[in-house]
C-alpha positions as CSV (number, residue, x, y, z in Angstrom):
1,X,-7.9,62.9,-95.9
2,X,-8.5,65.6,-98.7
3,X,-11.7,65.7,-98.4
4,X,-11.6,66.8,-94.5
5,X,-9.2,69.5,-95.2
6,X,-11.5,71.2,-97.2
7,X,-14.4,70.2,-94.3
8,X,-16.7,68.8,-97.3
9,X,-18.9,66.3,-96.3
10,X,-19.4,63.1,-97.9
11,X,-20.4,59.2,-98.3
12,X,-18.3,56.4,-99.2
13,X,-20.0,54.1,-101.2
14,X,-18.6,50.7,-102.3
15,X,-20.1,49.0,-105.7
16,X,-22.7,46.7,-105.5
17,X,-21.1,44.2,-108.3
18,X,-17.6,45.3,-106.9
19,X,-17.1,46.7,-110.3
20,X,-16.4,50.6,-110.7
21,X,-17.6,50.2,-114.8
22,X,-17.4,47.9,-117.6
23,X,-18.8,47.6,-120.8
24,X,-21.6,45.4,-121.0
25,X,-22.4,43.1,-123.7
26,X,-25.2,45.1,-125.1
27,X,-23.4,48.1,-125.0
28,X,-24.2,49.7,-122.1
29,X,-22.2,50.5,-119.1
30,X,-22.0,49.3,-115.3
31,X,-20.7,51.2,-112.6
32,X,-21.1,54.0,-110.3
33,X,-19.7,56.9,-111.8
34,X,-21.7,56.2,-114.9
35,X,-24.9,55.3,-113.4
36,X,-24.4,58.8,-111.5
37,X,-24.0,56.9,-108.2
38,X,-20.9,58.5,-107.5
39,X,-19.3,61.6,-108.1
40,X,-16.0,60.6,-107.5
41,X,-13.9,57.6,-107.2
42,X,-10.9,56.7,-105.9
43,X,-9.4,53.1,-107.4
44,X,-6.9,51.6,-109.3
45,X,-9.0,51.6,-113.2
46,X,-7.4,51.6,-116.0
47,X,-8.3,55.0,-118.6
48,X,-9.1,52.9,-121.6
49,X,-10.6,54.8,-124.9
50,X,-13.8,53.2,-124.3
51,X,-14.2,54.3,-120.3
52,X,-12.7,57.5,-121.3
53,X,-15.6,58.3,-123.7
54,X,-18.1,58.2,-120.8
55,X,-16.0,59.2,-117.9
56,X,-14.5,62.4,-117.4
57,X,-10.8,61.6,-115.3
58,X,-8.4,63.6,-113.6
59,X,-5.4,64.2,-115.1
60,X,-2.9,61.2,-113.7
61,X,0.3,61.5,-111.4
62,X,1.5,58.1,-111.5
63,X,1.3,55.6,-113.7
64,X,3.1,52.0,-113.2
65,X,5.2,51.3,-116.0
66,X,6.3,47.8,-114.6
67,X,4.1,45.3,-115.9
68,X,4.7,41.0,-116.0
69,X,3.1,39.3,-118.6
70,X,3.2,35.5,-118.6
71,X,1.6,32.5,-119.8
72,X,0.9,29.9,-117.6
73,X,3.9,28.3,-116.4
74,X,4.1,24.6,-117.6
75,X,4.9,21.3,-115.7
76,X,8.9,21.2,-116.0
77,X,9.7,17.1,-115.4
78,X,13.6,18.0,-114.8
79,X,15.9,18.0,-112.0
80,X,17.8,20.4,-113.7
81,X,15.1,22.7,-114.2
82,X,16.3,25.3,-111.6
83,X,19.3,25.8,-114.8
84,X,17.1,26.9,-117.0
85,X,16.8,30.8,-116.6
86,X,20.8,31.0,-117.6
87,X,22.4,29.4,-120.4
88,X,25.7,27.7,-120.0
89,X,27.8,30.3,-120.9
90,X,26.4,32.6,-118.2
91,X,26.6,29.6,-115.4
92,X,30.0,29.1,-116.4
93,X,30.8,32.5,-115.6
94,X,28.4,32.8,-112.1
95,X,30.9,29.6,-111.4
96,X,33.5,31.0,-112.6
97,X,33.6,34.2,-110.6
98,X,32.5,32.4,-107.3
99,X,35.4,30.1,-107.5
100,X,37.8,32.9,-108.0
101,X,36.3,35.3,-105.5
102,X,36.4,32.2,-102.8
103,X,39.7,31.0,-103.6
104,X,41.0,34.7,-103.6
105,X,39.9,35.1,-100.4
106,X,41.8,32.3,-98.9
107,X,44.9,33.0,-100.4
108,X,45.2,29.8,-102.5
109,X,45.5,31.6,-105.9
110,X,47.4,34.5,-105.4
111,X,50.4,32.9,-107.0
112,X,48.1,32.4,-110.1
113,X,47.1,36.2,-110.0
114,X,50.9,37.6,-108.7
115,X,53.5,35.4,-110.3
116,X,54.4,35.5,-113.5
117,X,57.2,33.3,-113.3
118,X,55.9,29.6,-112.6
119,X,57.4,26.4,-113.2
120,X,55.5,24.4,-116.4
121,X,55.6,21.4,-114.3
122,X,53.8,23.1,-111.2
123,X,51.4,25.0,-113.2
124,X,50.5,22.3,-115.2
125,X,49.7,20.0,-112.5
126,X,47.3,22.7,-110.9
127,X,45.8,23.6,-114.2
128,X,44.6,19.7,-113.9
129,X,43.3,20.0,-110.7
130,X,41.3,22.5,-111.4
131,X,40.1,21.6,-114.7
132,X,38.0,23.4,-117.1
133,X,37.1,26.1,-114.6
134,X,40.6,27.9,-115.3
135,X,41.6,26.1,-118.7
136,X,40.9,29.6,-120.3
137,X,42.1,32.0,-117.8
138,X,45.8,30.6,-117.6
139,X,47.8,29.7,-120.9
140,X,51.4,28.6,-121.7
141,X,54.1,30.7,-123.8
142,X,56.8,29.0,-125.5
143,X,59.1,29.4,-122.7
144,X,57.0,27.6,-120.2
145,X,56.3,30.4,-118.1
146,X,52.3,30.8,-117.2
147,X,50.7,34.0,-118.3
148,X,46.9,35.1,-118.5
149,X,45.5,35.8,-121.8
């Protein structure tokens, strides 16, 4: 510990009201560093304006700049609740990406990804297989031959 490096005695003293200082009604303050209890305290406070007008702190080397505020979460009634973080468009794609990277991996598409030059007739039928997953992906020139847009 620091303290033992520099061979300083001392006493480690926790709060009585587990409370290092706050402003009281009245407009007085609790705590030890205030009430001259402590010297020194290590903790996680906050330096607000009003603790910083009675309490001489350190200079900080960290601060936590990640901070969640919420308001208490509400009973959600739905099955579908577990949807809600994304909207459609962006489930769509998580689909959309998962099917490809699966079916890529097996092989099945590769003609849809390599081949330019498939029959209408084929690629139509597969187009209705697979529905409105790849309607947008894979289109139709004039000449019946499949192309991505």
């Amino acid at each position: 510990m620091f303290l033992d490096a520099l061979e300083t005695e001392y006493d480690v003293v926790v709060p009585k009201d587990d409370l290092f200082g706050i402003l009281l009604p009245n407009g007085s303050w609790s705590g030890m560093v205030h009430k001259g209890e402590a010297d020194l305290a290590f903790t996680y406070i906050s330096i607000t304006e009003e603790r910083a007008k009675v309490v001489n702190f350190s200079t900080y080397y960290t601060t936590e700049v990640c901070v969640f505020v919420t308001h208490m979460p509400e009973i959600i009634k739905s099955a579908f609740s577990f949807l809600y973080p994304f909207d459609l468009a962006t489930w769509m794609a998580i689909l959309l990406t998962l099917s490809l990277v699966a079916k890529n991996k097996s092989g099945e598409f590769k003609h849809l990804l390599y081949n330019r030059g498939l029959s209408y007739m084929y690629a139509r039928n597969y187009k209705i297989n697979v529905s409105f997953i790849y309607m947008d992906i894979y289109t139709f020139d004039s000449q019946h031959h499949g192309h991505f847009v």
